[in-house]
One Martini backbone bead per residue (centre of mass of N, CA, C, O) as a GRO file, in nm:
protein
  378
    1UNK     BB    1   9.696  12.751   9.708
    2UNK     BB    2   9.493  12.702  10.003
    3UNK     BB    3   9.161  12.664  10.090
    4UNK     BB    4   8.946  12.656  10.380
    5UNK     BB    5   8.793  12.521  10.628
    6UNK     BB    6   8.795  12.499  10.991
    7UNK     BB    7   8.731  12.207  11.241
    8UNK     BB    8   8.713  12.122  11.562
    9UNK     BB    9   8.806  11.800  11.676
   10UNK     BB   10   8.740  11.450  11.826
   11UNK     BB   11   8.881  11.191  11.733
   12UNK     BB   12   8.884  10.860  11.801
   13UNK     BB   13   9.194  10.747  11.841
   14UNK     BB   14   9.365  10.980  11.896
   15UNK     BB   15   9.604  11.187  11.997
   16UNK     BB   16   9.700  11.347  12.238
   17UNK     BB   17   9.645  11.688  12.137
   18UNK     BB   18   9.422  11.654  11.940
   19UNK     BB   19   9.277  11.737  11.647
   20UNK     BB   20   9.080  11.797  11.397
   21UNK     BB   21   8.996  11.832  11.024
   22UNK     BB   22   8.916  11.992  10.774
   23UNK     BB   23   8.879  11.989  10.440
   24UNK     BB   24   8.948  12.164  10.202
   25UNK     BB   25   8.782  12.364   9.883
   26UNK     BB   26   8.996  12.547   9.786
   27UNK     BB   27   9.199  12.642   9.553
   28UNK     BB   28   9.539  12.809   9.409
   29UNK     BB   29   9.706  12.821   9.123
   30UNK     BB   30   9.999  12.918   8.997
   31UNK     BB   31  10.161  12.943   8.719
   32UNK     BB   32  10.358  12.767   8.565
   33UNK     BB   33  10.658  12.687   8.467
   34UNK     BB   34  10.742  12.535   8.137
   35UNK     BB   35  10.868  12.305   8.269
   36UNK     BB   36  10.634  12.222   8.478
   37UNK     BB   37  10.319  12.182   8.309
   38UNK     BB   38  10.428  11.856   8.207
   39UNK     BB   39  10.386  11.774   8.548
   40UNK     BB   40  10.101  11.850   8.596
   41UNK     BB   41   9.916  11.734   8.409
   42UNK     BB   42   9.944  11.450   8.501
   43UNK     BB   43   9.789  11.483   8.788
   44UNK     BB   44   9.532  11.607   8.641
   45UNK     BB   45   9.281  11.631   8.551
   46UNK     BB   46   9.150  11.639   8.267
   47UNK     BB   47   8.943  11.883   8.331
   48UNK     BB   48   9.136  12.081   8.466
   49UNK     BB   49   9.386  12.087   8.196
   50UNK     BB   50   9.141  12.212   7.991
   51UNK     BB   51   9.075  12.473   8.143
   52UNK     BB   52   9.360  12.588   8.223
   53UNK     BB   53   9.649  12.478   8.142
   54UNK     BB   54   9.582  12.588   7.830
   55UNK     BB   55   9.637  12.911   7.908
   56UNK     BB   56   9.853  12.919   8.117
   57UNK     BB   57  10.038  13.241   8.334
   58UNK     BB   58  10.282  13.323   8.498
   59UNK     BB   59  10.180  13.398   8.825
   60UNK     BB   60   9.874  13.329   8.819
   61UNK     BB   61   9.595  13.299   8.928
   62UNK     BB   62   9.415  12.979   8.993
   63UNK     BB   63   9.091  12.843   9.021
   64UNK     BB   64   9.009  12.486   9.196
   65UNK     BB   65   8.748  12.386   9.254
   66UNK     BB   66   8.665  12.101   9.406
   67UNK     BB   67   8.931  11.975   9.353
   68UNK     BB   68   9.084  11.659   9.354
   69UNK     BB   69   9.433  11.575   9.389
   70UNK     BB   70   9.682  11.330   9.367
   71UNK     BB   71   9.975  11.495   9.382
   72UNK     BB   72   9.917  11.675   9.649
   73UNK     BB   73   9.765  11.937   9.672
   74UNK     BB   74   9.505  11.823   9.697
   75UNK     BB   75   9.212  11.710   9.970
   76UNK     BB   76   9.013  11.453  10.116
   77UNK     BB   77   8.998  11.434  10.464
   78UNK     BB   78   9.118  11.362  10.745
   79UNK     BB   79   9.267  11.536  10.988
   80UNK     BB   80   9.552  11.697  11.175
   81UNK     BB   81   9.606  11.967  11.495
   82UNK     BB   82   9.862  12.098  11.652
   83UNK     BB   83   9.972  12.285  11.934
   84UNK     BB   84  10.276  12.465  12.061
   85UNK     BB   85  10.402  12.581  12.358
   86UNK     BB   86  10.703  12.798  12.433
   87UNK     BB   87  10.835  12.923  12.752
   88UNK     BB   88  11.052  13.151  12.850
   89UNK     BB   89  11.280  13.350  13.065
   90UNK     BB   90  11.279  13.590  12.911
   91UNK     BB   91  10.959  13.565  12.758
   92UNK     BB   92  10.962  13.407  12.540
   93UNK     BB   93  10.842  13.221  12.257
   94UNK     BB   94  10.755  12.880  12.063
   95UNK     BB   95  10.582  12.778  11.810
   96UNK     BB   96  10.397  12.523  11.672
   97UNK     BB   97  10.278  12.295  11.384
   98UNK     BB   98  10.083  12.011  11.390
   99UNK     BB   99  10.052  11.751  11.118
  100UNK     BB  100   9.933  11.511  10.969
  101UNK     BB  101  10.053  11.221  10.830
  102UNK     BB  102  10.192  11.091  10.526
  103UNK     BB  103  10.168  10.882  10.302
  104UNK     BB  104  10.419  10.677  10.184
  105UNK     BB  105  10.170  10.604   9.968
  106UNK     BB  106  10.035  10.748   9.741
  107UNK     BB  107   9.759  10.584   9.662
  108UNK     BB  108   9.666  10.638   9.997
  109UNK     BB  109   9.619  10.941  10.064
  110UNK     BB  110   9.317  11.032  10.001
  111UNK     BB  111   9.197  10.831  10.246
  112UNK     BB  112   9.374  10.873  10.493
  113UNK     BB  113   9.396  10.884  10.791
  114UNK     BB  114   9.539  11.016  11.046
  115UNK     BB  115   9.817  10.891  11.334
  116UNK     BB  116   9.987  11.125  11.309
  117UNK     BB  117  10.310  11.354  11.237
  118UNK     BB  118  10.437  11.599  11.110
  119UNK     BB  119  10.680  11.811  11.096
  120UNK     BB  120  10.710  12.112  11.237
  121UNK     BB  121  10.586  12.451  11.240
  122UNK     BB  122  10.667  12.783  11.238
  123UNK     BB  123  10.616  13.081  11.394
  124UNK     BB  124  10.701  13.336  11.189
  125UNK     BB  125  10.723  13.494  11.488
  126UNK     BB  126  10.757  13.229  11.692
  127UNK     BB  127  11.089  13.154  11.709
  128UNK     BB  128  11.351  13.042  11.676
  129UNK     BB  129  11.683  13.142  11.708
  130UNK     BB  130  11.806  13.152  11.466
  131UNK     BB  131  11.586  13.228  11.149
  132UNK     BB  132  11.626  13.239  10.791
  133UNK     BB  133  11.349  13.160  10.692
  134UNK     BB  134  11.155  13.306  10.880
  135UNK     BB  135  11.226  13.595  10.663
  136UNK     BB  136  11.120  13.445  10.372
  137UNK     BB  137  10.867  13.388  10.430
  138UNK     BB  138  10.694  13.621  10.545
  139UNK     BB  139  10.753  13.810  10.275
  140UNK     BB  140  10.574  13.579  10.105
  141UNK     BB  141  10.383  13.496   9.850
  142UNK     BB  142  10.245  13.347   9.607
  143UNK     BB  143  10.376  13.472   9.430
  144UNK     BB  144  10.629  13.509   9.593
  145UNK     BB  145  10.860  13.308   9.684
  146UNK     BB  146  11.046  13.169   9.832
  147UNK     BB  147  11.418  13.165   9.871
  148UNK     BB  148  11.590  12.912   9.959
  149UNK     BB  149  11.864  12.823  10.121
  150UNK     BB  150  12.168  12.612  10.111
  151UNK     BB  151  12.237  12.382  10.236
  152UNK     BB  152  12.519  12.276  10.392
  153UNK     BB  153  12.777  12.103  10.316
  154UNK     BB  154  12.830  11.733  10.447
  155UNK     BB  155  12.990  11.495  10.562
  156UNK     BB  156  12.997  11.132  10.592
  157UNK     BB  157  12.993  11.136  10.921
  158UNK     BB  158  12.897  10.881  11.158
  159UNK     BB  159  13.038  10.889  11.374
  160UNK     BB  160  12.903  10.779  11.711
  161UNK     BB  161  12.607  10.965  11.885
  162UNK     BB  162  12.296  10.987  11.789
  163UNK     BB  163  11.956  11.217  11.877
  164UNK     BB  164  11.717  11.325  11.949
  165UNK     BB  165  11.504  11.638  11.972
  166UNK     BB  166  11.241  11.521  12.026
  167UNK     BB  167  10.935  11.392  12.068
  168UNK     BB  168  10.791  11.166  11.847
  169UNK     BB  169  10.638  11.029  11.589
  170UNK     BB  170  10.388  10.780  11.541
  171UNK     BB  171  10.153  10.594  11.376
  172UNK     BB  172   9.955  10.502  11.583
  173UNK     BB  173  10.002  10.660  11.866
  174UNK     BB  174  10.280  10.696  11.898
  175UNK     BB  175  10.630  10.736  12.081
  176UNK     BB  176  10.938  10.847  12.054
  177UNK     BB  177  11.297  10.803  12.115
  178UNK     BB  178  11.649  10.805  12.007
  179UNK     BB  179  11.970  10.614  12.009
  180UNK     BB  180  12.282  10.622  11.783
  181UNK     BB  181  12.539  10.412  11.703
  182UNK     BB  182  12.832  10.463  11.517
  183UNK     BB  183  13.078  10.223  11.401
  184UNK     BB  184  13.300  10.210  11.112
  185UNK     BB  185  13.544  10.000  11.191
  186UNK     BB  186  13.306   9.795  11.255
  187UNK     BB  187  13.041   9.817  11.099
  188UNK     BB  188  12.833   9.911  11.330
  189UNK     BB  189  12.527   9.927  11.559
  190UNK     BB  190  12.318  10.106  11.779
  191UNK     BB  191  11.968  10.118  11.909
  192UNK     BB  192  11.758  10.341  12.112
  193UNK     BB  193  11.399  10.272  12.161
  194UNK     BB  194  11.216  10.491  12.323
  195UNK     BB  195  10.862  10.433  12.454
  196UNK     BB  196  10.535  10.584  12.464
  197UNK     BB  197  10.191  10.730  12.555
  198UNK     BB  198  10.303  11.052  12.501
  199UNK     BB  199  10.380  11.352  12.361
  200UNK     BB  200  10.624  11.401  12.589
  201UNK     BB  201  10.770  11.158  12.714
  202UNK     BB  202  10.682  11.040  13.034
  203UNK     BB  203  10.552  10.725  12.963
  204UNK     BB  204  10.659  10.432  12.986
  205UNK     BB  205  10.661  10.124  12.802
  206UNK     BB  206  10.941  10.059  12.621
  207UNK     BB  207  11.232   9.911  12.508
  208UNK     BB  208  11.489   9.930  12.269
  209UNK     BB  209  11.728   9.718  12.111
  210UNK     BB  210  11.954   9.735  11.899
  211UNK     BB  211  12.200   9.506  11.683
  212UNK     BB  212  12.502   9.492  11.413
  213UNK     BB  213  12.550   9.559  11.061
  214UNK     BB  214  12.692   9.750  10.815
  215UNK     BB  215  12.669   9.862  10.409
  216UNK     BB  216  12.810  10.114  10.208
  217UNK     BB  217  12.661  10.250   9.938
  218UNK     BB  218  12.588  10.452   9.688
  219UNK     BB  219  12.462  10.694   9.579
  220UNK     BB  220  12.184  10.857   9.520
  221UNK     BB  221  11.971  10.849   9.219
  222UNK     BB  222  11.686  11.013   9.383
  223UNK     BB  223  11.859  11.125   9.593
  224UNK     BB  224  12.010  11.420   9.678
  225UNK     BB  225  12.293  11.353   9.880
  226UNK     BB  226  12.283  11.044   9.940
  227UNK     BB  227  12.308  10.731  10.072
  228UNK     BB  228  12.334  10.388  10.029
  229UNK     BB  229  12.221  10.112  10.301
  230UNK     BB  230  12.292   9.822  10.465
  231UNK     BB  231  12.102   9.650  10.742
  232UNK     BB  232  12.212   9.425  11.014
  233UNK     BB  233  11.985   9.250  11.258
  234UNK     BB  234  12.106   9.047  11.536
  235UNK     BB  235  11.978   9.223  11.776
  236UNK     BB  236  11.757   9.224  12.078
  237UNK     BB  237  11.601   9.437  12.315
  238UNK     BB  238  11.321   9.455  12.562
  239UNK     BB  239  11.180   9.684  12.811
  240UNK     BB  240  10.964   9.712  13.040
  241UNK     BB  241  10.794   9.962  13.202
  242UNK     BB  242  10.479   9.825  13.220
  243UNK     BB  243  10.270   9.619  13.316
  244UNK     BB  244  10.107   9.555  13.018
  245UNK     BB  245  10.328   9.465  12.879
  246UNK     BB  246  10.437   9.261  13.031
  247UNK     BB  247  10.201   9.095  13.037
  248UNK     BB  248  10.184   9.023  12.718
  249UNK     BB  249  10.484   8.882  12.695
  250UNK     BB  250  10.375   8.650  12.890
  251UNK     BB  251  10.161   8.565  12.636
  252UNK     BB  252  10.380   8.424  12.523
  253UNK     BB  253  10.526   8.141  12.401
  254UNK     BB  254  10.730   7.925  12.390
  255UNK     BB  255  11.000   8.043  12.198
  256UNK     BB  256  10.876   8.306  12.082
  257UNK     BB  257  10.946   8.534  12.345
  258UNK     BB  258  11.176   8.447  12.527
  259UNK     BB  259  11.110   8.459  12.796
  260UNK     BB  260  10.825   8.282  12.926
  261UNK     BB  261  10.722   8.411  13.232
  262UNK     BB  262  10.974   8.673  13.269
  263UNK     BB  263  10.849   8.926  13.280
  264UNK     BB  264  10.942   9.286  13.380
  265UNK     BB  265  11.010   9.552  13.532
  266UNK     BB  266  11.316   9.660  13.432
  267UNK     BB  267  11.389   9.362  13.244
  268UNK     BB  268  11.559   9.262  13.055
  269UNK     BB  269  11.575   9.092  12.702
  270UNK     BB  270  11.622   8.856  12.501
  271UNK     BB  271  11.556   8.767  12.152
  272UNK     BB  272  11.769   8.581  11.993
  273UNK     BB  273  11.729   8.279  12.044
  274UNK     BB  274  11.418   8.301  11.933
  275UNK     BB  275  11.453   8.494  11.668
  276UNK     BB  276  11.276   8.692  11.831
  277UNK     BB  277  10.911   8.787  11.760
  278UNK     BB  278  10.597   8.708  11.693
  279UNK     BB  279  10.406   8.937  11.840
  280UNK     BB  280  10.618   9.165  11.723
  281UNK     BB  281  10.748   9.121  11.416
  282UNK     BB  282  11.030   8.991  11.522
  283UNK     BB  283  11.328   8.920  11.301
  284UNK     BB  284  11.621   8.655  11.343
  285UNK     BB  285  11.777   8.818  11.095
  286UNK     BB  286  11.775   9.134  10.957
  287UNK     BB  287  11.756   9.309  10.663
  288UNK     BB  288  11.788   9.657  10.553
  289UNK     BB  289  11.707   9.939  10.353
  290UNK     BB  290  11.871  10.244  10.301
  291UNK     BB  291  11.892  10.633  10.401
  292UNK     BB  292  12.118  10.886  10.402
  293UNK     BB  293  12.176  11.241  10.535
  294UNK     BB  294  12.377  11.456  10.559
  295UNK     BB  295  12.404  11.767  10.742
  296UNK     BB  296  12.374  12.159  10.841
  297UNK     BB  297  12.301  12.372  11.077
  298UNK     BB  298  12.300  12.700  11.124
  299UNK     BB  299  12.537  12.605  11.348
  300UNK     BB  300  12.705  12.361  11.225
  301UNK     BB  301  12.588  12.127  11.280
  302UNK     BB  302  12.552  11.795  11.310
  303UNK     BB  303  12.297  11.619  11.062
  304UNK     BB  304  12.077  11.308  11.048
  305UNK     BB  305  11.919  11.125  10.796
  306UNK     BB  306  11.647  10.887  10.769
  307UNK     BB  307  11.462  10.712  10.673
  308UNK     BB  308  11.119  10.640  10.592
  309UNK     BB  309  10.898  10.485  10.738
  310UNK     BB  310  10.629  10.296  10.660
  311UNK     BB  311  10.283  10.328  10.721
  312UNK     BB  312  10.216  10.019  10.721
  313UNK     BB  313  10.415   9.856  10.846
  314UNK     BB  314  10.692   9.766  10.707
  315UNK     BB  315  10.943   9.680  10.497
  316UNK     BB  316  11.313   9.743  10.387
  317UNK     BB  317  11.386   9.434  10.264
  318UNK     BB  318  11.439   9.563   9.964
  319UNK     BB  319  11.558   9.782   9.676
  320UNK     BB  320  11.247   9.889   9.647
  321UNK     BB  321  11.206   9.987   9.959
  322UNK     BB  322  11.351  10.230   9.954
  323UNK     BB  323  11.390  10.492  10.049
  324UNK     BB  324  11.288  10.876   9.954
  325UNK     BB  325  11.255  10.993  10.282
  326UNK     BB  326  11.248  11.119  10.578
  327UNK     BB  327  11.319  11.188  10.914
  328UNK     BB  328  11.405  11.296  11.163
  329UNK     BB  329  11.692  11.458  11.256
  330UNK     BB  330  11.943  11.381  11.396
  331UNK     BB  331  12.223  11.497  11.688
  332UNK     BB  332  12.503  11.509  11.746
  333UNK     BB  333  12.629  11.416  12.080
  334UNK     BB  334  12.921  11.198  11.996
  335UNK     BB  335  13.219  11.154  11.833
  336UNK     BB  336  13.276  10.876  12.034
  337UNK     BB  337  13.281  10.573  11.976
  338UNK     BB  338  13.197  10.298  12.125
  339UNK     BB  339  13.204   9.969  12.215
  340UNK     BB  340  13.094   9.669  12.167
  341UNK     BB  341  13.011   9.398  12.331
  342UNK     BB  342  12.738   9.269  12.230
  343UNK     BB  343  12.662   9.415  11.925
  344UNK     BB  344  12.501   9.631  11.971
  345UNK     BB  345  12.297   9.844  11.695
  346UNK     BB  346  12.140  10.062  11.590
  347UNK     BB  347  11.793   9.938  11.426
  348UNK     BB  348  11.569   9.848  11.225
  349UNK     BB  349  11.274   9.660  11.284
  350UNK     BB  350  11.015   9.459  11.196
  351UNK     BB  351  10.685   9.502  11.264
  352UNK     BB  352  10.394   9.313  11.285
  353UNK     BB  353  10.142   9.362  11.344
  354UNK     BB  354   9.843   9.301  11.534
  355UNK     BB  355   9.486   9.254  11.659
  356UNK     BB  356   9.521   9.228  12.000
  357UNK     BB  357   9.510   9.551  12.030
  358UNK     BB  358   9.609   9.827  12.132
  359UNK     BB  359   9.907   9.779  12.249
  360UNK     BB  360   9.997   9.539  12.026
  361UNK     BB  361  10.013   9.770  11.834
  362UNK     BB  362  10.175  10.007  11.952
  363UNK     BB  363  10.427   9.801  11.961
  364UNK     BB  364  10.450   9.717  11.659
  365UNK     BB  365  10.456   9.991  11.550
  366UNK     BB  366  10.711  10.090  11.703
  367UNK     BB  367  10.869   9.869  11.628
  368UNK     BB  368  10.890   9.925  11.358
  369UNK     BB  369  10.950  10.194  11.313
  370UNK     BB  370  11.209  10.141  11.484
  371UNK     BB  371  11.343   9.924  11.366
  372UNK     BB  372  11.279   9.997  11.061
  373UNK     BB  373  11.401  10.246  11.098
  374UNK     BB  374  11.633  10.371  11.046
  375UNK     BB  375  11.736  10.352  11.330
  376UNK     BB  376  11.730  10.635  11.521
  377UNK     BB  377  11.636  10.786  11.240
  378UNK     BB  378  11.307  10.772  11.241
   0.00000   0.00000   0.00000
């Protein structure tokens, strides 16, 4: 249990419709179960483990004060907290709570200060129907944990159309939604990553397509449930959607980024030809290992869960950068999956970031978390 005041303001470059917050100042412990007492010892301070941990209780709280933990459970830095509600026509309404999101690299937590999302948080009062978990975190108390029910097996099954479920973030105040096709039988994919500049996705900024070939590899010995696969992207394709885009990629060098000086709003453009863009630090053929792990939500739906993108931009272009946490479930729309014809096939294309401003920086790393990130499942 964490404890602590809370501030809200603005600070500058925050995404629209977000506070700041500070951090916790007091902590709450349960003594854990004897099994796991020394992998807690091993995260926490040294003088921390001396004082409690050599005495602790099962089920006692104990407080440790101003202490910041390295394993993220304590910690010190700015957040982010967002509110949304939604009203419907019956009279109910649902709450959600978005918290700033965690870097994906363990030792850079305690600095970072986040510029997106995690997945939002249900308000127990106020929440989707049915929702089984939340009457059990409800009546659940710091002694008495909820014991939330295991998700029912699903088997590995991509074929289709897989799609976002709602306006995505990514860091450094991305928006997006995914739409992704997978064909087993040619073993193609195609995905199309929509990038917007508002939290609703109401504001398009530019389209992006990629596709080429995948193959699925052994079960995940990190992560229970998934399997391992590599993406390889041979094409990209990117539509501007507003004048600034349309602007930056114009002022590209010939041949490195499409036709230079051809970039129109609403003008599909090839990047193959280019072998990518170097403004947006898109190459091709591009290769990244991924993650997959399909699921099914309360009501027998299938869901597909695809690795989480780094948050530095950077790409899991080798066997040790393979993710080990996903990205938001995308939720199948159509299992009968269309054939490709010029071979796009939603993946995720690695974009370096750019130092020259913000559109630039926002497009790269749109398109990083996008295209580098397991497919349109990112």
């Amino acid at each position: 249990m964490i404890s602590g005041k809370l501030r809200l303001r603005r600070p500058p470059g925050s995404p629209r419709g977000h506070r700041g917050r500070t951090p916790p100042q007091q902590g709450g412990h349960c003594g854990p179960q004897p099994g796991s007492q020394a992998g807690l010892s091993s995260r926490l301070p040294s003088s921390c483990v001396g004082l409690t941990l050599s005495r602790v209780v099962p089920g006692k709280l104990y407080e440790l004060e101003g202490v910041s933990v390295g394993a993220g459970l304590l910690y010190d830095g700015d957040g982010l907290i967002r509110v949304e509600t939604q009203h419907h026509s019956h009279g109910g309404k649902i709450q959600e709570l978005l918290l700033g999101d965690i870097h994906t690299d363990w030792t850079q937590r305690t600095e970072y200060r986040p510029t997106g999302y995690q997945q939002p948080l249900q308000n127990a009062m106020h929440h989707l129907h049915p929702c089984p978990v939340c009457a059990l975190v409800y009546r659940s108390s710091e002694h008495r944990p909820p014991v939330l029910p295991r998700s029912p097996a699903a088997p590995l099954s991509l074929a289709g159309r897989w799609v976002s479920q709602r306006c995505e973030t990514r860091p450094n105040v991305l928006f997006l939604t995914r739409d992704f096709t997978l064909d087993p039988d040619q073993h193609a994919w195609e995905g199309i990553y929509r990038h917007y500049s508002d939290p609703a996705c109401s504001q398009p900024t530019f389209t992006l397509r990629a596709s080429g070939h995948y193959a699925q590899g052994n079960p995940s010995a990190k992560v229970s449930g998934a399997t391992e696969f590599v993406f390889k992207v041979t094409e990209v394709r990117i539509t501007a959607m507003e004048e600034q885009t349309a602007k930056l990629l114009n002022g590209t060098r010939p041949g490195r980024c499409g036709l230079a000086g051809c970039w129109e709003i609403g003008v599909e453009q090839d990047l193959t030809p280019t072998d990518g863009c170097n403004l947006l630090g898109i190459k091709l053929p591009h290769k990244e290992y991924e993650l997959f792990k399909p699921e099914l939500d309360h009501r027998k739906h299938p869901l597909l869960f695809t690795g989480e993108r780094p948050t530095d931009g950077t790409s899991p272009d080798r066997p040790q950068r393979r993710p080990t946490s996903f990205q938001a479930p995308m939720v199948l729309c159509s299992g009968f999956p269309r054939r490709y014809g010029s071979g796009f096939n939603n993946k995720q294309v690695q974009l370096a970031t750019s130092g020259t401003g913000r559109l630039v920086q926002l497009v790269l790393l749109v398109l990083g978390s996008v295209l580098c990130s397991r497919f349109c499942v990112y």
